[in-house]
PAPA-719073 format. One record per residue: residue in three letters; x, y, z of N, C-alpha, C in turn. Coordinates in steps of 0.1 Angstrom, whole numbers, padded with zeros to 4 digits, always signed. Each point is the difference from the previous one (the first is absolute). Example, Ala and Ser with C-alpha at 12.3 -4.5 7.8 and 13.67 -1.06 7.14 Angstrom:
BEGIN
Ala+0132-0057+0078-0009+0012+0000+0009+0012+0000Ser-0004+0011-0007+0009+0011+0000-0008+0011+0008
This chain:
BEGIN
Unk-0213+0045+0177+0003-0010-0011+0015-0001-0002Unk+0005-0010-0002+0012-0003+0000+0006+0004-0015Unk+0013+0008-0001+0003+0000-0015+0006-0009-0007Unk-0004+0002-0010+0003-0012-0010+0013+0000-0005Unk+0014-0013+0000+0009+0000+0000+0007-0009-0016Unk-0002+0014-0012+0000-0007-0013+0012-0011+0001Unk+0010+0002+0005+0013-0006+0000-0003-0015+0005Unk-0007-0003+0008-0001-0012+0005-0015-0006-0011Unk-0001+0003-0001-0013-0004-0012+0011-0004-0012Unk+0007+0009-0006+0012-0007-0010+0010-0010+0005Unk+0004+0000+0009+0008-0008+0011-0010-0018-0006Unk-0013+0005+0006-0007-0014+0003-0002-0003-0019Unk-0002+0008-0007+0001-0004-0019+0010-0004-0006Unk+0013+0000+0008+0015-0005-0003-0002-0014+0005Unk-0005+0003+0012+0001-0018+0005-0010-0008-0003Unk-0011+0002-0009-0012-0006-0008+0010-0003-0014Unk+0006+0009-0003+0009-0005-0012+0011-0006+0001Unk+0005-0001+0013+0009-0010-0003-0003-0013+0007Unk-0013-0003+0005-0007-0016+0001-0004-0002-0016Unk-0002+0010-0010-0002-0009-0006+0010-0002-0011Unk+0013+0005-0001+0011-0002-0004+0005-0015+0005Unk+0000-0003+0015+0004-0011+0009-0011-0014-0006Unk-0013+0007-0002-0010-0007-0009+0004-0008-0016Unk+0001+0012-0008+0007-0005-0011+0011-0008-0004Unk+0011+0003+0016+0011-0007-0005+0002-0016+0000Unk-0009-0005+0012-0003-0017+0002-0015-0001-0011Unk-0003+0005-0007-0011-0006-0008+0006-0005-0009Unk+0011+0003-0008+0008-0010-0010+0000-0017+0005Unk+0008+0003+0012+0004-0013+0007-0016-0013+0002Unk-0007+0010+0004-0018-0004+0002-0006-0009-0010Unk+0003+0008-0010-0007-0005-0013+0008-0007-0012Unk+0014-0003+0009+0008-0008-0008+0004+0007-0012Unk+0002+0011-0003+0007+0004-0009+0018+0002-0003Unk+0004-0004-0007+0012-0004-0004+0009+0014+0001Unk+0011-0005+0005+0004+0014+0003+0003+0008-0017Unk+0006-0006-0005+0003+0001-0015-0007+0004-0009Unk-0016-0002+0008-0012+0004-0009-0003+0012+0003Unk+0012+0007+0005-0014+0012+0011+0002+0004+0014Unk-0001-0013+0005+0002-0001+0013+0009+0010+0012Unk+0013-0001-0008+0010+0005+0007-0002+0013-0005Unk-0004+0011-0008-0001+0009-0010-0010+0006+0015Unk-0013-0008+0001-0012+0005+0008+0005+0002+0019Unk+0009-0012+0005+0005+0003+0010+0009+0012+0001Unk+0007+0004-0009+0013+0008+0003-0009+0010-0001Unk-0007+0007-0011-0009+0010+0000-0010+0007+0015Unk-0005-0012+0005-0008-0005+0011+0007+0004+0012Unk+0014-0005-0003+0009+0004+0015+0004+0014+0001Unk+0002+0006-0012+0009+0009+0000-0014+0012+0006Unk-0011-0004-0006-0011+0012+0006-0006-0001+0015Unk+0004-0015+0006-0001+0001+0009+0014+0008+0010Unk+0009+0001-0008+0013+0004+0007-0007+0017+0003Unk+0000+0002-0010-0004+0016-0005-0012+0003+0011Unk-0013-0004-0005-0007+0001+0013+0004-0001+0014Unk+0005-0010+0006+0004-0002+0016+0007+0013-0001Unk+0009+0004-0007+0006+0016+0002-0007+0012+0003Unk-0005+0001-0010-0009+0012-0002-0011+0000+0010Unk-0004-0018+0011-0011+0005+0009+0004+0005+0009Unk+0015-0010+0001+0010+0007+0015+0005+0014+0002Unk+0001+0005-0016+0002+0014+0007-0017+0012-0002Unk-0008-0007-0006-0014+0010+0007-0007-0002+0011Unk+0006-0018+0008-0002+0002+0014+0006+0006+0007Unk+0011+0005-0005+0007+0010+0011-0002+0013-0002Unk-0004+0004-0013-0011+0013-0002-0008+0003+0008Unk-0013-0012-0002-0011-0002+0010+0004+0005+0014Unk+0012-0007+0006+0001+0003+0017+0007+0018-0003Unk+0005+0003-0010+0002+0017+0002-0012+0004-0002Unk-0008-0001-0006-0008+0008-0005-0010+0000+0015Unk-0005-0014+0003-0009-0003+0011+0006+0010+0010Unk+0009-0002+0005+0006+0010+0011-0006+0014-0001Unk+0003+0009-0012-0002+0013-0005-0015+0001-0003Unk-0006-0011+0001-0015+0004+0001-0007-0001+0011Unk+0009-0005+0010-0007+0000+0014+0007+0013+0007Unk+0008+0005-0007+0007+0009+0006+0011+0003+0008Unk+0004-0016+0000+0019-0004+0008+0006+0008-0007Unk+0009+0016+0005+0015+0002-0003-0008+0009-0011Unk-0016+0007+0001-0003+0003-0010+0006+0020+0003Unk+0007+0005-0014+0007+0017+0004-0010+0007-0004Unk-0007-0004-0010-0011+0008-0004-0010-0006-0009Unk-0010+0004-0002-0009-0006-0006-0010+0015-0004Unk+0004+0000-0017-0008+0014-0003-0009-0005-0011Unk-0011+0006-0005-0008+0001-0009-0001+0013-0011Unk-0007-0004-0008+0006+0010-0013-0014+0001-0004Unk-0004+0018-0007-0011-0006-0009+0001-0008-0014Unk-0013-0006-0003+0003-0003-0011+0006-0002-0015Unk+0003+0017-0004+0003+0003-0008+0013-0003-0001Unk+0006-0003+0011+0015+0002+0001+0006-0016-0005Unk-0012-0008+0005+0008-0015-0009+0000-0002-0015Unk-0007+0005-0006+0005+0000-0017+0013+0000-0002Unk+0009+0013+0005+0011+0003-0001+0008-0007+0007Unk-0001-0008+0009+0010-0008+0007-0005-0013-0008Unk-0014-0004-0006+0001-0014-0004+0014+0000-0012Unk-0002+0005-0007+0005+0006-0012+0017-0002-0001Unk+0004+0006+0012+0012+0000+0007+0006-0012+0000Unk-0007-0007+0010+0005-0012+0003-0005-0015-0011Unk-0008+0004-0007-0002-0006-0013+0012-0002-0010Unk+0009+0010-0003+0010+0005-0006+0010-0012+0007Unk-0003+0005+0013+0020-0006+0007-0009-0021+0003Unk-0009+0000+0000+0002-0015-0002-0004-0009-0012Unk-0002+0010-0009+0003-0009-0015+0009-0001-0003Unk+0014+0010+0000+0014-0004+0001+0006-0009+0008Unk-0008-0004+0015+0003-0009+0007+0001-0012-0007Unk-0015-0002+0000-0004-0014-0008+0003-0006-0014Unk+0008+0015-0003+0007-0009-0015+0017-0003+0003Unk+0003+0005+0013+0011-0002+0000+0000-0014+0005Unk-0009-0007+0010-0003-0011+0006+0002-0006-0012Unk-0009+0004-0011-0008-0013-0006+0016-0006-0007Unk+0007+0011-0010+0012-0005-0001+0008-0006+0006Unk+0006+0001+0009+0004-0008+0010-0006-0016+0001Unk-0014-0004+0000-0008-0011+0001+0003-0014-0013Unk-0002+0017-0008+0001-0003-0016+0015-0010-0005Unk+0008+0010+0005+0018-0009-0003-0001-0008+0012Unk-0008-0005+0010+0002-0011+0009-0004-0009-0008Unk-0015+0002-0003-0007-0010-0008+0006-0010-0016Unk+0006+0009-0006+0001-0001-0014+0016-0007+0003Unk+0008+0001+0011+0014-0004+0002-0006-0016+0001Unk-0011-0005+0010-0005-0012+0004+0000-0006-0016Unk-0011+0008-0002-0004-0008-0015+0011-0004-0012Unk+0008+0008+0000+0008+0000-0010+0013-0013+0000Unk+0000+0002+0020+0010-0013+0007-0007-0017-0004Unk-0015+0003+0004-0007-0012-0004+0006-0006-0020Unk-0007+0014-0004-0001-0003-0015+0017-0006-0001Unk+0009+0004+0002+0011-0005-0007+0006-0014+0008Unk-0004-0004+0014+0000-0007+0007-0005-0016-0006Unk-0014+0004-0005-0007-0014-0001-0008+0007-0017Unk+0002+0003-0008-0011+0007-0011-0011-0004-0005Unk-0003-0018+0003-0013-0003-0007-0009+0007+0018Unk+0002-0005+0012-0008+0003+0009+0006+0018+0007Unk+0012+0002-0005-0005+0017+0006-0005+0009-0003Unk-0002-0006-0018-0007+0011-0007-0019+0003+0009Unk-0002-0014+0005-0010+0003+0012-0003+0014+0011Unk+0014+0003+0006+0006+0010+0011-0001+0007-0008Unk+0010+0004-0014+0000+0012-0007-0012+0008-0002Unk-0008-0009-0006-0014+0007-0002-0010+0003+0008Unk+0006-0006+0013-0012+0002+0013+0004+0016+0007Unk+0019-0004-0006+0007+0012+0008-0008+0016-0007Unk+0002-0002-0015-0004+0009-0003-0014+0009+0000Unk-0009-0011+0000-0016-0001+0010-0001+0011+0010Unk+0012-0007+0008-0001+0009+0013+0004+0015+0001Unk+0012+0001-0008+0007+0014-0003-0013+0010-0004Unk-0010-0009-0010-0010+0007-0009-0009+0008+0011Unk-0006-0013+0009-0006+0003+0015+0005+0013+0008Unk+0014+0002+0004+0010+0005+0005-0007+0018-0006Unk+0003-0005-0011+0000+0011-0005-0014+0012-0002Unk-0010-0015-0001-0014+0007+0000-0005+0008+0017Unk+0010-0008+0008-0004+0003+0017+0005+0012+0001Unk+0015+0003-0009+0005+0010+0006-0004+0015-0009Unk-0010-0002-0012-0009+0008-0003-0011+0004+0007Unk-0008-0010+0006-0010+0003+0007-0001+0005+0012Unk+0011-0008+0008+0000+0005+0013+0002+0014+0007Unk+0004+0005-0009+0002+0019+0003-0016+0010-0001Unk-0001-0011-0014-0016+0008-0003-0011-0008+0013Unk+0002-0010+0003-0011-0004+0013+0004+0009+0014Unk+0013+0001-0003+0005+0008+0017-0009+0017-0001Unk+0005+0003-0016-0005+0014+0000-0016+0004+0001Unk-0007-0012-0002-0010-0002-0001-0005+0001+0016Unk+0007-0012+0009-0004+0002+0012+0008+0013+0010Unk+0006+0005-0007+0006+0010+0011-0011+0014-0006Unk-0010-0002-0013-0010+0012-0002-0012-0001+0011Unk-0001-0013+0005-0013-0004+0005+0006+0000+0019Unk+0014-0001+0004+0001+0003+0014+0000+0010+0004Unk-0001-0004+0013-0001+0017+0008+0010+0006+0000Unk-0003+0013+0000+0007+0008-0003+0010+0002+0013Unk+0012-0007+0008+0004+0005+0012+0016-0007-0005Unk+0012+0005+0011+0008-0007+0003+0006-0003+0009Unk+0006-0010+0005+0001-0008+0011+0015+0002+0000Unk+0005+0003+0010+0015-0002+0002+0009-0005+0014Unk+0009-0010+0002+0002-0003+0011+0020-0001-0005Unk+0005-0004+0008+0012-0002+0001+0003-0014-0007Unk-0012-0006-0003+0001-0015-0013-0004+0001-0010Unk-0004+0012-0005-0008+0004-0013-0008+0011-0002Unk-0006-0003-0010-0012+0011-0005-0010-0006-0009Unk-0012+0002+0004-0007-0003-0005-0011+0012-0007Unk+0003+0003-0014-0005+0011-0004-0009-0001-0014Unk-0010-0001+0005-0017+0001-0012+0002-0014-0003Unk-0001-0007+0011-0002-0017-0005+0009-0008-0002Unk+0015+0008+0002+0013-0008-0011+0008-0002+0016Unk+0006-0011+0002+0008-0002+0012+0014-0003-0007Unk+0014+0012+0010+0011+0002-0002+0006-0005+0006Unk+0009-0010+0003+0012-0002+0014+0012+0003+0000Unk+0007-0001+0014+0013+0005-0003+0004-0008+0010Unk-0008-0013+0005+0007-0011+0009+0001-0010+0002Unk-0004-0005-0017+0001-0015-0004+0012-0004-0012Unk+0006-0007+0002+0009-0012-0012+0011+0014+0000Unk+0003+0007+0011+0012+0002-0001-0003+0017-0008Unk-0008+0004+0008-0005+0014-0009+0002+0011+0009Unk+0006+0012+0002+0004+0008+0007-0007+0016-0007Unk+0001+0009+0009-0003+0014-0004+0016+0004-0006Unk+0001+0011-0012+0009+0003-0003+0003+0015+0003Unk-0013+0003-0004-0004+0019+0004-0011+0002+0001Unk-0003+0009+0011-0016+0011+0002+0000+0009-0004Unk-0012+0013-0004+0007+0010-0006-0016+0002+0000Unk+0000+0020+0004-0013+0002+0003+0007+0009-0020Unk-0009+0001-0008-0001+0007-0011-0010+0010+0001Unk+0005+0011-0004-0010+0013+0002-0004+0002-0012Unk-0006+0011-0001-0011+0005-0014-0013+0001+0003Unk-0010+0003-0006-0012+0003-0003-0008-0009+0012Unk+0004-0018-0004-0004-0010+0007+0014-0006+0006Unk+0000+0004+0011+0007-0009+0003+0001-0017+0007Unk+0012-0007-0004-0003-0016+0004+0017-0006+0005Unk-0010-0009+0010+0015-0009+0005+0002-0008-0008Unk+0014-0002-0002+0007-0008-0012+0009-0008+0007Unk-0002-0013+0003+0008-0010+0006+0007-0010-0013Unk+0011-0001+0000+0005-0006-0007+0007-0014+0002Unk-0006-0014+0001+0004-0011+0007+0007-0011-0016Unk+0009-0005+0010+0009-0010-0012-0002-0018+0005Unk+0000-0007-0008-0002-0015+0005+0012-0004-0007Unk+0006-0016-0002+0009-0009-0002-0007-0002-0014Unk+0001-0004-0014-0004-0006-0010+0013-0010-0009Unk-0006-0008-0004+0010-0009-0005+0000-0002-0016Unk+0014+0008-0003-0005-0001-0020+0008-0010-0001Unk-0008-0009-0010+0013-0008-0004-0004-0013+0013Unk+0014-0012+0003-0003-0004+0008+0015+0004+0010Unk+0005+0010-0003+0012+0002+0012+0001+0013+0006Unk-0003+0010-0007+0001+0010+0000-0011+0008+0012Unk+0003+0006+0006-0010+0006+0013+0003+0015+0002Unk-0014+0006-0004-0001+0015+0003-0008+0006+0005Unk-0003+0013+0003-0013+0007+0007-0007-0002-0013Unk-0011+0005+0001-0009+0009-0009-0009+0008+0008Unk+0002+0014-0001-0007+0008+0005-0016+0004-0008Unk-0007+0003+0015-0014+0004-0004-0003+0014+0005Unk-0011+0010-0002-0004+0011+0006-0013+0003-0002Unk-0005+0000+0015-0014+0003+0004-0002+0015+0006Unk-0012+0006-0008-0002+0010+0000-0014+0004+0009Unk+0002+0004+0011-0011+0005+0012-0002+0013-0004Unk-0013+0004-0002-0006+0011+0000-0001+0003+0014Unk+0008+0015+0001-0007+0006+0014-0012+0013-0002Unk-0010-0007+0005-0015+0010+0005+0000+0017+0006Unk-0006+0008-0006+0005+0014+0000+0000-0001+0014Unk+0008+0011+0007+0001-0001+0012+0007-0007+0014Unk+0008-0014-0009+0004-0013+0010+0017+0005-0006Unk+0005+0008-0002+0018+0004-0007+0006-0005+0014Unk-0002+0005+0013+0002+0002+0010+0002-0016+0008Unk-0011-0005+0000+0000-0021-0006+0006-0007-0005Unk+0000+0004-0017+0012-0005-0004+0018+0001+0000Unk-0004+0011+0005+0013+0002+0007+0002-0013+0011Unk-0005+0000+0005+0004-0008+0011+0002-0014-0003Unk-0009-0004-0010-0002-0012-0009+0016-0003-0004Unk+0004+0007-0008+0014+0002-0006+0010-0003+0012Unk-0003+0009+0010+0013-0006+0011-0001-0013+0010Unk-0009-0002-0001-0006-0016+0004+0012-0008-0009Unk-0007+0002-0009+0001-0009-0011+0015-0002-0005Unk+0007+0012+0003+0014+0001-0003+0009-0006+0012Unk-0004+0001+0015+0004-0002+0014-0006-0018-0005Unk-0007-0004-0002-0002-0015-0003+0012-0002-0008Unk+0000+0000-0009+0012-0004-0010+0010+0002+0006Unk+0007+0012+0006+0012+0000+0002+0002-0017+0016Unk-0012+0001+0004+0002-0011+0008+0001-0010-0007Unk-0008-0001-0012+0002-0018-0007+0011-0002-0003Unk+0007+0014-0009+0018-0004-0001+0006+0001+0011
């Protein structure tokens, strides 16, 4: 049975939402409504989620082809499994580090959104007050996604298998897929951590844009449980993974 590739399944729900963004935005024109009425309020709204979508499918299709690879086993370094007890404590984990993700997103989204609205509102005020209120709609949405979405990830990383997948393009650990070779994302450090349990700790950075000039990393860190017994493994994992990087720079 072929595995199932969540990434392209979201891939294909971005691009279902943005036909009907592309949908909404000529139905003003369709049904003759005035731009002044509405109209232009519903298209800008309409465009702007189709912008948003076409992004967000382009980069979970490029998920999809990492992830696909690592599940047929292209370039795959290890592929371990865990018992079960051991994902509670890693859901939990990674629960933690992508709620701060998604509120740092949602901010960012938030001062895009409310800069539009506020340009409309002072621009045109009987028709931008239209955008304003749509903008803040959206922020509201924004906001509710970026509450939920941590609690649905944590949700499905309790119910995946318990394994992780690691290649020289990522890691794929209890359901959640990592990269470190898309939109300009590099390894920064490997690092086998000892203790009780020990786990590989890869630490990868991408390009993010605050503001509209300003351009920086923001770093992330994924945490690999290593399986009693595999130290010896992850060792080796680590120097892979460090000998890769030093090639990318």
């Amino acid at each position: 049975m072929k595995p199932r590739n969540p990434q392209a399944r979201i891939a294909s729900i971005w691009v279902g939402v943005g036909v009907l963004g592309v949908v909404g935005a000529v139905l003003p024109s369709v049904f003759g409504m005035e731009g002044m009425a509405g109209g232009f309020a519903i298209a800008v709204i309409c465009g702007f989620l189709t912008l948003c979508a076409a992004i967000t499918a382009a980069v979970f299709a490029a998920r999809a082809r990492v992830l696909g690879r690592m599940l047929r086993g292209d370039g795959v370094l290890v592929h371990w499994t865990y018992p079960t007890a051991d994902r509670a404590e890693q859901t939990e984990k990674e629960f933690d580090e992508e709620r701060k993700a998604s509120w740092g997103l949602l901010l960012i989204m938030a001062a895009f959104s409310l800069v539009m609205g506020i340009g409309f509102l002072v621009a045109d005020p009987d028709a931008g007050r239209y955008v304003f209120f749509a903008m803040i709609g959206l922020v509201a949405l924004l906001a509710a996604v970026a509450t939920l979405a941590p609690l649905a990830r944590r949700r499905k990383r309790g119910r995946a298998t318990p394994e992780a997948i690691v290649s020289c393009d990522g890691a794929y650990v209890f359901g959640m897929l990592h990269t470190w070779r898309l939109l300009g994302a590099r390894v920064d450090d490997v690092e086998l951590a000892g203790g009780a349990k020990p786990t590989v700790r890869v630490t990868y950075s991408a390009p993010v844009l605050h503001g509209r000039i300003l351009l920086t990393r923001q770093s992330y860190t994924v945490s690999i449980p290593v399986p009693p017994g595999a130290r010896e493994r992850a060792s080796e994992i680590v120097g892979a993974l460090r000998g890769d990087r030093g090639a990318a720079s």
